[in-house]
C-alpha positions in Angstrom: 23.2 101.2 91.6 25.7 104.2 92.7 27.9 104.9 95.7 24.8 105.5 98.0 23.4 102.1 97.5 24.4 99.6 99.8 27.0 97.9 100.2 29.7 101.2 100.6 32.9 102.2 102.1 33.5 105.7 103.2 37.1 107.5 103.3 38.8 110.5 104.6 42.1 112.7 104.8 43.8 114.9 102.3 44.4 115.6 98.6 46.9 117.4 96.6 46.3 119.8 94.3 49.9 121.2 92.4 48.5 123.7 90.3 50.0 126.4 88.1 48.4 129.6 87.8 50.3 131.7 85.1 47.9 130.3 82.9 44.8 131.6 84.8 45.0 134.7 83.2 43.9 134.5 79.7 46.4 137.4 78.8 50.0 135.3 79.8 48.9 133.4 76.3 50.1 136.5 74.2 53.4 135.8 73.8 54.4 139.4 72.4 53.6 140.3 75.7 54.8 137.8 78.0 57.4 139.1 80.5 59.9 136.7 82.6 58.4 138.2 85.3 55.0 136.8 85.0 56.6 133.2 86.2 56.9 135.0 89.3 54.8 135.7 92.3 55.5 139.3 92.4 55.4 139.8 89.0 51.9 138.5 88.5 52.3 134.4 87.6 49.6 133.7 90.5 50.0 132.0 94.1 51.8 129.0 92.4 53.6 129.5 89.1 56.0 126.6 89.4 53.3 124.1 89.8 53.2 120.8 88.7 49.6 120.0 88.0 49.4 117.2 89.7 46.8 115.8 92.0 46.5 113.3 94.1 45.4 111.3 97.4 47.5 112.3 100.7 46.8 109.8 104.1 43.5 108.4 103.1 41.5 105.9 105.0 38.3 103.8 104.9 37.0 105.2 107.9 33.3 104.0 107.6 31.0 101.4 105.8 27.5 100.3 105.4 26.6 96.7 104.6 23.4 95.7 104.2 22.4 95.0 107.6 25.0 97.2 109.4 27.4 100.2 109.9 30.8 99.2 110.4 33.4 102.2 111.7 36.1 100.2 113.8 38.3 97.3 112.5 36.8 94.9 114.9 33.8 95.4 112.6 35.8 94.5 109.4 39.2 95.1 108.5 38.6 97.0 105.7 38.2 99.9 108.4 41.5 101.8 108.4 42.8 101.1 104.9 44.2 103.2 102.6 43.2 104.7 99.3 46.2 105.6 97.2 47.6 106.6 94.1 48.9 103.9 91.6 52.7 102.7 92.5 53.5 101.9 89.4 53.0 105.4 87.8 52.7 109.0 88.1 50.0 110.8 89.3 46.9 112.4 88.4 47.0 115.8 87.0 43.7 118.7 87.5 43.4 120.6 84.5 41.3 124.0 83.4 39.3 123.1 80.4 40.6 126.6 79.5 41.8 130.2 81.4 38.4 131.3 80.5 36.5 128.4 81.9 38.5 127.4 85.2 34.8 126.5 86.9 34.9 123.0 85.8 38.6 121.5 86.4 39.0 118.1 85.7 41.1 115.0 87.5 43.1 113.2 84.2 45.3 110.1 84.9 44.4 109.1 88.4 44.3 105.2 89.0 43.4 104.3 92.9 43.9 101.4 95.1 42.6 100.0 98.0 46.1 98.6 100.4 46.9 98.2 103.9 48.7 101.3 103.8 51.8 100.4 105.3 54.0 101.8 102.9 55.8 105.2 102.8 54.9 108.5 101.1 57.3 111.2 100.5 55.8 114.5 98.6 57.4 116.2 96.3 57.8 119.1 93.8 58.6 117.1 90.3 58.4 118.1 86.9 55.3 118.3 84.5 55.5 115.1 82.6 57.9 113.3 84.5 57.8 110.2 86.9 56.0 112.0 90.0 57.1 110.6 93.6 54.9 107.2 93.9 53.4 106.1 96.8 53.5 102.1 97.6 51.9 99.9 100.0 52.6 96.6 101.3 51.1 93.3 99.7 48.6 92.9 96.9 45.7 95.9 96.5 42.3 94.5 97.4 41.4 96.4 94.4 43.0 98.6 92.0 40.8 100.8 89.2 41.2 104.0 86.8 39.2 107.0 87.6 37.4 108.2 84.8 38.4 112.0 84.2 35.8 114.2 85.3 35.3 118.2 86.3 34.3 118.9 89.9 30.6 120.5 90.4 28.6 122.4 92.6 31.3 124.9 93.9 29.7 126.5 96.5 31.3 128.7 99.8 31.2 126.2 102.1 33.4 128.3 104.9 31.1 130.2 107.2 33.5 132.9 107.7 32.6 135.3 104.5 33.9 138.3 105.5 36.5 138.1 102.5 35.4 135.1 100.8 38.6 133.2 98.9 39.7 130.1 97.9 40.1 128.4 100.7 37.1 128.5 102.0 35.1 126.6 98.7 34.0 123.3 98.6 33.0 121.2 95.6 32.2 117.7 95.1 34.0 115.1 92.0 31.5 112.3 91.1 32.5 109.5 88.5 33.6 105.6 88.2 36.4 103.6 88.6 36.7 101.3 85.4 38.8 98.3 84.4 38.7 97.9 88.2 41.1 94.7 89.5 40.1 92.8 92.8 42.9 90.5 95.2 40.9 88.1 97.6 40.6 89.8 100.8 39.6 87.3 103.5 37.4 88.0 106.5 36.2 91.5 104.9 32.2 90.9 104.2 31.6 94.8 103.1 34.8 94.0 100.6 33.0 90.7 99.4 29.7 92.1 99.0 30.8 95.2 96.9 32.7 92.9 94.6 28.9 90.9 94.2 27.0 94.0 93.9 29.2 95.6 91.2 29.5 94.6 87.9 32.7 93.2 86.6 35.4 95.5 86.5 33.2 99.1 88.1 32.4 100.7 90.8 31.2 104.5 91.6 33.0 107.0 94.0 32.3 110.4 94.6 34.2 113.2 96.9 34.3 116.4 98.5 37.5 118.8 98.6 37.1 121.4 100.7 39.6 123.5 103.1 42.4 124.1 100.1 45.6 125.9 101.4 46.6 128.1 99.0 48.3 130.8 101.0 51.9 129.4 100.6 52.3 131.4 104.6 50.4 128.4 105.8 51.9 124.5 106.5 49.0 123.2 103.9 50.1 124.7 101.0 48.4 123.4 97.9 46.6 120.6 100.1 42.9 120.7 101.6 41.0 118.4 102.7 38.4 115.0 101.4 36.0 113.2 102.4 34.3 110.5 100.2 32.3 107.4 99.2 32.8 104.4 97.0 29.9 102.2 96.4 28.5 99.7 93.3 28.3 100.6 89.6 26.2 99.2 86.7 27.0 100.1 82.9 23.1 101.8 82.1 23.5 104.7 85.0 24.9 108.3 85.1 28.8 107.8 85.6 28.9 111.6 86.9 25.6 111.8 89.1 22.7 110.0 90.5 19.7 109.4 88.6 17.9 109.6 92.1 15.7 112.6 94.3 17.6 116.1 93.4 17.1 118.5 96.4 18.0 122.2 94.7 18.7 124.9 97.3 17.7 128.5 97.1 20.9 131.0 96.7 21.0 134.3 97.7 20.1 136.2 95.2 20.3 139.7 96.6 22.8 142.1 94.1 25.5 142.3 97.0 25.4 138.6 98.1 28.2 136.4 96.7 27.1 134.0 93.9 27.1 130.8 96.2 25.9 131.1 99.6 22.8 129.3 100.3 19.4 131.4 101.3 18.6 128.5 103.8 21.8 127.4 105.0 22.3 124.2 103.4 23.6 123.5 99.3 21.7 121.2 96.7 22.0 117.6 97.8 21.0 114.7 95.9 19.6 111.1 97.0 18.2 108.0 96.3 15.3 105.8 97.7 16.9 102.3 97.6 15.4 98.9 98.7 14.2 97.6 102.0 12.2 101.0 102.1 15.5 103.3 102.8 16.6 106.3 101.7 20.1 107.3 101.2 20.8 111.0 101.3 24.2 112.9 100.5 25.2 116.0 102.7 28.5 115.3 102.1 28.8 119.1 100.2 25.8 120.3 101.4 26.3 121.8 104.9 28.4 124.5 105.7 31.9 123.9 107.7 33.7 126.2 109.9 36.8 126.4 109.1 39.3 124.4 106.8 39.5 121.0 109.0 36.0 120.0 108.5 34.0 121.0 111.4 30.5 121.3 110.5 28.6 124.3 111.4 26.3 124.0 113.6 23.0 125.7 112.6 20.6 123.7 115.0 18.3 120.5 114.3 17.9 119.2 110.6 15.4 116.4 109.7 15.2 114.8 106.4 10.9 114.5 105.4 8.9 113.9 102.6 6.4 116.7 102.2 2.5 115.7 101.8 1.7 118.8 100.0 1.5 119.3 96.1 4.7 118.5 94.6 4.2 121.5 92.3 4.3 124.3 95.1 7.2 125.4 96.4 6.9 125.4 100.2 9.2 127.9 103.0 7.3 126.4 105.8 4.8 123.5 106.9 2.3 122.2 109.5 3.3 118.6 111.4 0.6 117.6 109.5 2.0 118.3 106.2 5.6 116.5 106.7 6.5 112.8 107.4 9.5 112.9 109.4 11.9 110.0 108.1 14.9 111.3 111.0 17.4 113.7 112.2 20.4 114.3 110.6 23.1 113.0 112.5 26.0 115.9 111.8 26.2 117.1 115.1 27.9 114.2 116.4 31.5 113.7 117.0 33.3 112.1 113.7 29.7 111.5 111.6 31.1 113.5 108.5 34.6 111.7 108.6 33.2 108.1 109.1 30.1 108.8 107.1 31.6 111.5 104.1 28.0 113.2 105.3 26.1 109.8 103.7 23.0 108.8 106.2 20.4 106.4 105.6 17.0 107.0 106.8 14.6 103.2 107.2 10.7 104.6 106.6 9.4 100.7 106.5 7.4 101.4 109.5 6.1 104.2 108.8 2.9 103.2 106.5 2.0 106.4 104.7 5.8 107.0 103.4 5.9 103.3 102.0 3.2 104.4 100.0 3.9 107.6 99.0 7.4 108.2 99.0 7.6 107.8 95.2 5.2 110.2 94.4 6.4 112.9 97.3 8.5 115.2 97.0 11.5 115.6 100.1 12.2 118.1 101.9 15.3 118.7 104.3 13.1 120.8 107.1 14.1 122.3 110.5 11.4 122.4 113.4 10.4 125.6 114.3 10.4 127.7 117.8 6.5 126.8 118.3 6.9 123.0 118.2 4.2 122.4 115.8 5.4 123.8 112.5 9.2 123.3 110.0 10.7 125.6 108.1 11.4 124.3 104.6 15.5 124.3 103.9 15.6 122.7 100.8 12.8 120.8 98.8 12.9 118.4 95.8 12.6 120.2 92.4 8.6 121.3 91.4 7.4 118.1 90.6 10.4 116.3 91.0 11.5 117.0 87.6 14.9 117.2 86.5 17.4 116.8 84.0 21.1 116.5 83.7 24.2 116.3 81.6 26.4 113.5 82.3 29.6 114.6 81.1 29.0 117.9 81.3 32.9 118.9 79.7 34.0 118.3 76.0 36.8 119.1 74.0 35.8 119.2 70.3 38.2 119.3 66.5 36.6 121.4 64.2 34.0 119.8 61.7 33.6 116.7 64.4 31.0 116.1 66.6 30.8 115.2 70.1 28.0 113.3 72.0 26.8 114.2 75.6 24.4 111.8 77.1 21.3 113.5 79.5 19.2 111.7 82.2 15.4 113.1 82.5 13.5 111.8 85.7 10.6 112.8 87.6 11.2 111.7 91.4 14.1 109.8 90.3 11.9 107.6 88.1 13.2 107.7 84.2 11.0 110.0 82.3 9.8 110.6 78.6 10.0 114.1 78.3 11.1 117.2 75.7 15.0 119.0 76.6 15.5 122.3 75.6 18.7 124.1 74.7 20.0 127.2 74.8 23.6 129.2 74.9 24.2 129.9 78.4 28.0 130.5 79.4 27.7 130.6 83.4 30.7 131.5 85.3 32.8 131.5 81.9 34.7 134.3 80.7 36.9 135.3 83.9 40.6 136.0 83.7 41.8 135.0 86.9 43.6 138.6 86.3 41.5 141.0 89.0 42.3 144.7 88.9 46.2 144.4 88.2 47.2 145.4 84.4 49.6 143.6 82.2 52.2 145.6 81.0 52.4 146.4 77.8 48.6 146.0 78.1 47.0 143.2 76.3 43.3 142.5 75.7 41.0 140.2 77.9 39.2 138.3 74.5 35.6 137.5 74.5 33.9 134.3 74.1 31.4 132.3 72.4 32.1 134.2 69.2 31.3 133.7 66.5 27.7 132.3 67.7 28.0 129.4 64.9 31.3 128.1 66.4 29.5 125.4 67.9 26.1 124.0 67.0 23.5 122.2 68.5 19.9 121.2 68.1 17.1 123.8 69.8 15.5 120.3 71.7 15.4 116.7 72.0 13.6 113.5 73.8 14.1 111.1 75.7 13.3 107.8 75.6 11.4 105.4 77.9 14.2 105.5 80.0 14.8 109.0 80.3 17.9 108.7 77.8 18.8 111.3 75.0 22.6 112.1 73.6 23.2 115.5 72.4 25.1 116.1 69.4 27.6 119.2 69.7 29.4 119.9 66.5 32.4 122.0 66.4 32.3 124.7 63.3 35.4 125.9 61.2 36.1 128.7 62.9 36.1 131.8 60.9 38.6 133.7 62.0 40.6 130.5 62.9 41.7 132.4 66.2 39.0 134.2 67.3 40.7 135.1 70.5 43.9 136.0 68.7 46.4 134.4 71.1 44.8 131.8 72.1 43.2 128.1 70.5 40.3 128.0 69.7 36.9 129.1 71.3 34.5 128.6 74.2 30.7 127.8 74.3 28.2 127.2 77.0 25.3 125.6 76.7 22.7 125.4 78.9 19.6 122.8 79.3 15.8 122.4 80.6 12.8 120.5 80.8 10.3 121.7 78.6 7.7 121.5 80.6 10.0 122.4 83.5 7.7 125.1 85.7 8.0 128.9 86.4 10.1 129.5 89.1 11.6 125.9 89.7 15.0 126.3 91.4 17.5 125.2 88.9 21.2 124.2 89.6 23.1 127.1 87.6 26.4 124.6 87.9 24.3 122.5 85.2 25.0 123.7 81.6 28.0 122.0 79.5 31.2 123.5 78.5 32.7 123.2 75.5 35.7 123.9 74.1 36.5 124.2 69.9 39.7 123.6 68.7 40.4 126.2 65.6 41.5 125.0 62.5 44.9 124.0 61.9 46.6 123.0 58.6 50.0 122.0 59.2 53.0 122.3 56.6 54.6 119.5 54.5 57.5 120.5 56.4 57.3 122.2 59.6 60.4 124.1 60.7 61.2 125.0 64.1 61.5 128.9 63.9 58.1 129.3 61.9 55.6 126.3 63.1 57.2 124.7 66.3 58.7 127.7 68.1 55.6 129.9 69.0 53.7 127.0 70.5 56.3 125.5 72.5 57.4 128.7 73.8 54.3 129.8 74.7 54.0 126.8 76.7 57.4 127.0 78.3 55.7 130.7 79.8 53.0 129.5 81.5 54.6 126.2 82.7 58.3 127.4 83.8 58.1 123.6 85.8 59.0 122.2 82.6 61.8 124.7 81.7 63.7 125.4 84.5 64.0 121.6 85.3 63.3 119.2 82.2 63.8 121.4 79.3 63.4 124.8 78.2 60.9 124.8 75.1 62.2 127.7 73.6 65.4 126.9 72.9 66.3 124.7 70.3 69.0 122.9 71.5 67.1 121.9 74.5 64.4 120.5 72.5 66.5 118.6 70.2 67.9 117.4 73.1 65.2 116.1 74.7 63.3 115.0 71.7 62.7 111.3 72.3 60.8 112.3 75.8 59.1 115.0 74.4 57.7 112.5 71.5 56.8 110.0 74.1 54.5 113.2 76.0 52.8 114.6 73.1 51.9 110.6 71.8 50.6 110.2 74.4 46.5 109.8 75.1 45.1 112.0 76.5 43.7 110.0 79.0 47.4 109.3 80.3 48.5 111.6 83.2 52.2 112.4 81.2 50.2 113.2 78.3 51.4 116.5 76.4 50.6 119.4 77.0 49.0 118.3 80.4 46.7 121.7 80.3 44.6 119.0 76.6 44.3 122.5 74.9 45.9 121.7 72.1 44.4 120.5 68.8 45.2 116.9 67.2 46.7 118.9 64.0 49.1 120.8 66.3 50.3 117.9 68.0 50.7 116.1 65.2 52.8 118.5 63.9 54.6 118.8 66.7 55.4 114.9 66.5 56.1 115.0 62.9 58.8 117.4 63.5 60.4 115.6 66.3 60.5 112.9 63.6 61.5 113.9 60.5 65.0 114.7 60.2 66.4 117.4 58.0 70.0 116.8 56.2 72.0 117.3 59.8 70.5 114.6 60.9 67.9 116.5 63.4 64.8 118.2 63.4 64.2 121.1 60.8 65.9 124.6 62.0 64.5 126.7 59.7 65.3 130.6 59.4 64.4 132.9 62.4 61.9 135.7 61.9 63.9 139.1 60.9 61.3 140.8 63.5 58.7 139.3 66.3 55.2 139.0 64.6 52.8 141.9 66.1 50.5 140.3 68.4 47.0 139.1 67.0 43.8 141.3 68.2 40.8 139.3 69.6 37.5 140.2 68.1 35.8 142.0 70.8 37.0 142.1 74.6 34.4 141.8 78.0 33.8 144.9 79.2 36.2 145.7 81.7 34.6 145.9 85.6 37.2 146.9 88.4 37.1 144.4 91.5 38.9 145.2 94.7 40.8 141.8 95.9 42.7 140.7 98.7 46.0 139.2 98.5 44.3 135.1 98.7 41.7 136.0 96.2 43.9 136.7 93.3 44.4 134.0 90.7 41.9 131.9 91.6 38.3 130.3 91.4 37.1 133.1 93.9 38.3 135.9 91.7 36.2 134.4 88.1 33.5 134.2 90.7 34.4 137.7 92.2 34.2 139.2 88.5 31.1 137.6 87.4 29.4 139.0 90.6 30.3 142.4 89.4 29.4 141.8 85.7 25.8 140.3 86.9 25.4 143.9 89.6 26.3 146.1 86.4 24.6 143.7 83.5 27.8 143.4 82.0 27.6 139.4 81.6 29.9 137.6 78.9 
C-alpha cells in the first residue's frame, strides 16, 4: 500500500522553509578568506544569511479524503475535514539541510514529527536560533495521531511557474515522499476515513507525500521564506519503497534544445507516477506534474487532459494515436474550482466497466493523452516508460565515514509488477558541482573545488540483481581519501552515481533526478588531547561564518570564552543523533571523529578546571588548494536567482551548452 491507495486524506496550506545561504557557496568554507561581510546581503551571504534552517508546517488542513466507497471534502462528510497537520508541541522543529554546497539538488527534511489536531490552538512565527527551542505550535485536546517523518531529500525539481521569462526560485516545484513511523493514534469517534486508515496501515506507519511550490524568497515580498503545499497521507506496509511508489512511472520528455532550461517539460506536463489498485481503479498523482501560474496554486490551463492506457506496443514510444489505439479511463479533473487543494492533484479513475482495460491494463502501458483538433486522434503527453520498465533508488542520499559502507535499497518493476532483472551502475554526478556563487567574485579570490575526485573515493559494484521481488541493496563504500581534503577547505568529497536496467531500451526516457548522492567524510585522527587553538578553533569558526544565527544570538564559536561558556548546550547539540532536529552541526557535514573530538574537548578538563586553551598560532595557516577547480562558465543572473537552486541549475545549463560538465 502507499498514500494513493485507499483509504487517504488530503491536506493543504503553507510551509516554512528558514534557510541560510552563506553556505551555498562552496568558497565561504575557506576560512582564510572569509570576510564579515559575507554574513551580509550586500556583501554576498545570499537572500537569507541569518537563517535558521528550520522547516516546518504553516496553517494546514485536511481538506479532502477518499474512503473506499466515497470522496469526502466538507465536514458534514467526516470531521476529519478541516483539521490540522502540525508540527510537534512538545519540540522544536524540523530543519532542511544541503547534503553539501556542492550538492544543494537534494535537500533533506531532519527532525520533523507531525500531528493530526483540531487546530484550535495558536501559532506565532518566529526567527529563533539554530539549535534552540524553536516557537511550537499546540493544538487543543489529544492528536488523532502523532508520527516522525523519516528524513528524506525532495525530487523531481522541475519549473513549475509558467512565467519563464527569468526563471528563479520561486517559481520551482518539487515533491517530498517518505513515511511517518512510530506513528501514535487517540480514538477519534464518528471519523470512518480516520478509522479505516488506522485498519489499513500497519502498526505504527503510514505514507505521506507533498508538493512545495510558490517559495517567497524575495525578502520585498509578505511571503518571505514561505511557499506553498499541498499533500497526501495514505497506508503504509514495511516490504514497500518508503520514498516512492513501486507502481506505473509516467516519464516526461524535457526540452532538450541547447537554450531551453533544464526542467521544462516538451509536452506540458512533468513525470507522474501511479498505481492500479483494487476494485479495478487507478490512482494517478498530478500533484507535481502540471504546471501552475503563479505562486498561489492556480493550475495552468492547457486544455483537456485524459488519463488512457495505450493499445499499442509497449516498446514504441508514441507522440500521437488513433481512437482506436487508446482506452480512455477519464478526464482529468484540474480545471475545476478547488480540485488541486481538496485532491493535492490525486484522482482516481474506475475502468471495471470497461472490459478490454480489466484485461489489459497490466500488460499496457498508460498514457496521459490530449484529444486532438480533428476529434478522432490524441496527442501523446506523457507515456509509461518502454515496456514499463523501471528502476529506482529508495534512499537516494547517504552520508558515508571513511572505510564503512552504506546500503541503498533499489525496486525493479515492469508495469509496476516486481521484476527479476540486471541493474547497472555508473558515476554520474547530475546537477552536482554548482556554487550557488554566479558571476560575483570573492575577494581575495578563492577556488571553486572540483568533485568526485579522486575516482576511488567511493566504490561500488559495476551491476547487480534483483530478486523475485524486484529487491537488490547496493553497497557504497567510502575510501580513505588520499589527500584527506581533496577539496582543501572543505570535508570530505562528493560522488554521484547513477543507475539502469540492463536491458533498459535505446531511447527510453529516463528521470535524470534518479542517481544517488553521496557524500564521504575524509579521514580524521583526532589528538590525545585536543586543544582549542589547534583542533577545536578552525572548525567551530568556520561554522560560526556561515551560520551567524548561532553567533550573534547563542554564542559566538570563535571565541573562547563564549564556548566555554556555553559548553554544557553545546555538548548536548553535537551528542545529539542525527536524526534529532537540535542535532550539531544542523548542516550533518561533519564526520563522527570530528564530533567526537569536539565532545571530548568540551569534556575533558585541563588544570583550570575548563576545556584545553592551548597556544594560538604565531601566523593564520595559508589556505589549503583543492586539486583541480570546474572550469569556470560566466552566467548573467538577476537579483532572485542568486544563491539558489535556480542558479546550480543556471550553471549546469551553461556547462552542458559549452561541454564543460563536472
Amino acid at each position: 500500500m502507499s498514500y494513493l491507495d485507499i483509504p487517504r486524506l488530503h491536506f493543504s496550506g503553507r510551509f516554512q522553509a528558514d534557510i541560510s545561504t552563506i553556505n551555498n557557496d562552496v568558497r565561504h568554507f575557506s576560512n582564510a578568506g572569509f570576510q564579515e561581510k559575507y554574513q551580509t546581503m550586500a556583501g554576498g551571504g545570499g537572500w537569507n544569511p541569518e537563517g535558521t534552517a528550520i522547516f516546518r508546517l504553516v496553517d494546514c488542513r485536511i481538506t479532502g479524503a477518499r474512503a473506499p466507497h466515497r470522496l469526502m471534502s466538507t465536514p458534514a462528510d467526516d470531521p476529519v475535514i478541516g483539521m490540522a497537520l502540525e508540527n510537534a508541541d512538545d519540540r522544536v522543529f524540523g530543519k532542511l539541510v544541503d547534503l553539501d554546497p556542492q550538492q544543494q539538488m537534494v535537500s533533506q527534511i531532519w527532525g520533523m514529527r507531525l500531528r493530526l489536531t483540531s487546530g484550535t490552538g495558536t501559532s506565532a512565527p518566529g526567527k529563533p536560533g539554530a539549535g534552540t527551542s524553536d516557537t511550537k505550535t499546540s493544538g487543543v485536546g489529544s492528536p488523532a495521531f502523532v508520527g516522525e517523518f523519516v528524513p528524506t531529500g525532495f525530487t523531481n525539481l522541475w519549473l513549475r511557474q509558467q512565467n519563464t521569462s527569468a526563471p528563479h526560485d520561486q517559481m520551482l516545484g518539487a515533491l517530498y515522499q517518505s513515511i511517518l513511523r512510530g506513528v501514535t493514534w487517540q480514538h477519534h469517534p464518528g471519523s470512518e476515513i480516520l478509522h479505516a486508515l488506522r485498519l489499513a496501515s500497519e502498526e505504527g506507519y503510514l505514507a505521506i507525500e507533498f508538493n512545495v511550490y510558490g517559495y517567497g524568497r524575495d525578502p520585498a515580498i509578505p511571503r518571505y521564506t514561505f511557499g506553498r503545499v499541498n499533500g497526501t497521507i495514505g497506508p503504509y506496509r514495511r516490504e514497500e519503497p518508503k520514498h516512492f511508489v513501486m507502481g506505473r512511472q509516467l516519464v516526461a520528455a524535457l526540452d532538450q534544445s541547447p537554450d531551453a532550461y533544464p526542467m521544462v517539460p516538451a509536452n506540458g506536463v512533468f513525470t507522474f507516477q501511479a498505481k492500479v489498485l483494487a476494485h479495478d481503479v487507478l490512482a494517478a498523482d498530478f500533484g507535481n506534474s502540471l504546471q501552475i501560474v503563479d505562486a498561489s496554486g492556480t493550475l495552468a490551463d492547457i486544455g483537456t487532459l485524459q488519463m488512457a492506457v495505450l493499445k499499442t506496443d509497449p516498446d514504441t514510444l508514441q507522440t500521437s494515436v488513433t481512437g482506436d489505439q487508446v482506452a480512455i479511463l477519464g478526464t482529468i479533473n484540474y480545471q475545476q474550482p478547488g480540485w488541486y487543494d481538496k485532491t493535492a492533484g490525486v484522482q482516481d479513475f474506475d475502468f471495471s466497466k470497461d472490459s478490454w482495460c480489466v484485461a489489459n491494463i497490466a500488460h499496457q502501458p498508460l498514457a496521459l493523452v490530449q484529444p486532438a483538433a480533428d476529434g478522432k486522434s490524441y496527442t501523446v503527453l506523457v507515456q509509461e516508460t518502454l515496456g514499463g520498465l523501471h528502476v529506482r533508488a529508495d534512499d537516494f542520499v547517504c552520508r558515508i565515514e571513511p572505510g564503512k559502507s552504506a546500503s541503498i535499497a533499489l525496486h525493479a518493476s515492469r508495469l509496476g509488477a516486481p521484476l527479476a532483472a540486471a541493474v547497472a551502475f555508473a558515476p554520474n554526478t547530475g546537477l552536482m558541482g554548482g556554487t550557488g556563487a554566479g558571476d560575483q567574485p570573492l575577494n581575495p579570490p578563492v577556488k571553486t573545488p572540483s568533485i568526485a575526485t579522486p575516482v576511488d573515493g567511493a566504490t561500488w559494484p559495476k551491476s547487480l540483481k534483483t530478486d523475485a521481488g524486484g529487491k537488490a541493496a547496493l553497497t557504497i563504500t567510502a575510501g580513505q581519501l588520499n589527500p584527506a581534503f581533496p577539496r582543501g577547505y572543505i570535508d570530505g568529497q562528493l560522488y554521484g552515481i547513477g543507475y539502469q536496467l540492463a536491458e533498459q531500451p535505446d531511447g527510453s526516457p529516463d528521470n535524470f533526478w534518479n542517481f544517488i548522492s553521496v557524500l564521504v567524510f575524509s579521514p580524521f585522527h583526532a589528538p590525545a588531547k585536543p586543544e582549542w587553538f589547534a583542533d577545536i578553533q578552525p572548525i567551530l569558526t568556520q561554522y560560526g561564518n556561515l551560520y551567524p544565527i548561532m553567533s550573534r544570538h547563542l554564542v559566538d564559536l570563535g571565541d573562547y570564552a563564549s564556548v566555554v561558556a556555553h559548553r554544557k548546550i553545546l555538548e548536548l547539540a553535537f551528542s545529539l543523533p542525527i536524526e534529532d532536529p537540535n542535532h550539531m552541526p544542523v548542516t550533518r557535514d561533519m564526520s563522527d571523529a570530528k564530533r567526537h573530538m569536539i565532545l571530548s574537548w568540551l569534556r575533558t578538563p585541563g588544570a583550570d578546571g575548563l576545556p584545553v586553551k592551548g597556544t594560538p598560532p604565531v601566523a593564520a595557516a595559508a589556505p589549503l588548494e583543492p586539486m583541480a577547480t570546474v572550469a569556470d562558465v560566466k552566467v548573467a543572473l538577476g537579483p532572485l536567482q542568486t544563491e539558489g537552486k535556480t542558479t546550480v541549475v543556471r550553471e549546469f545549463q551553461a556547462r552542458r551548452k559549452t561541454g564543460k560538465t563536472p
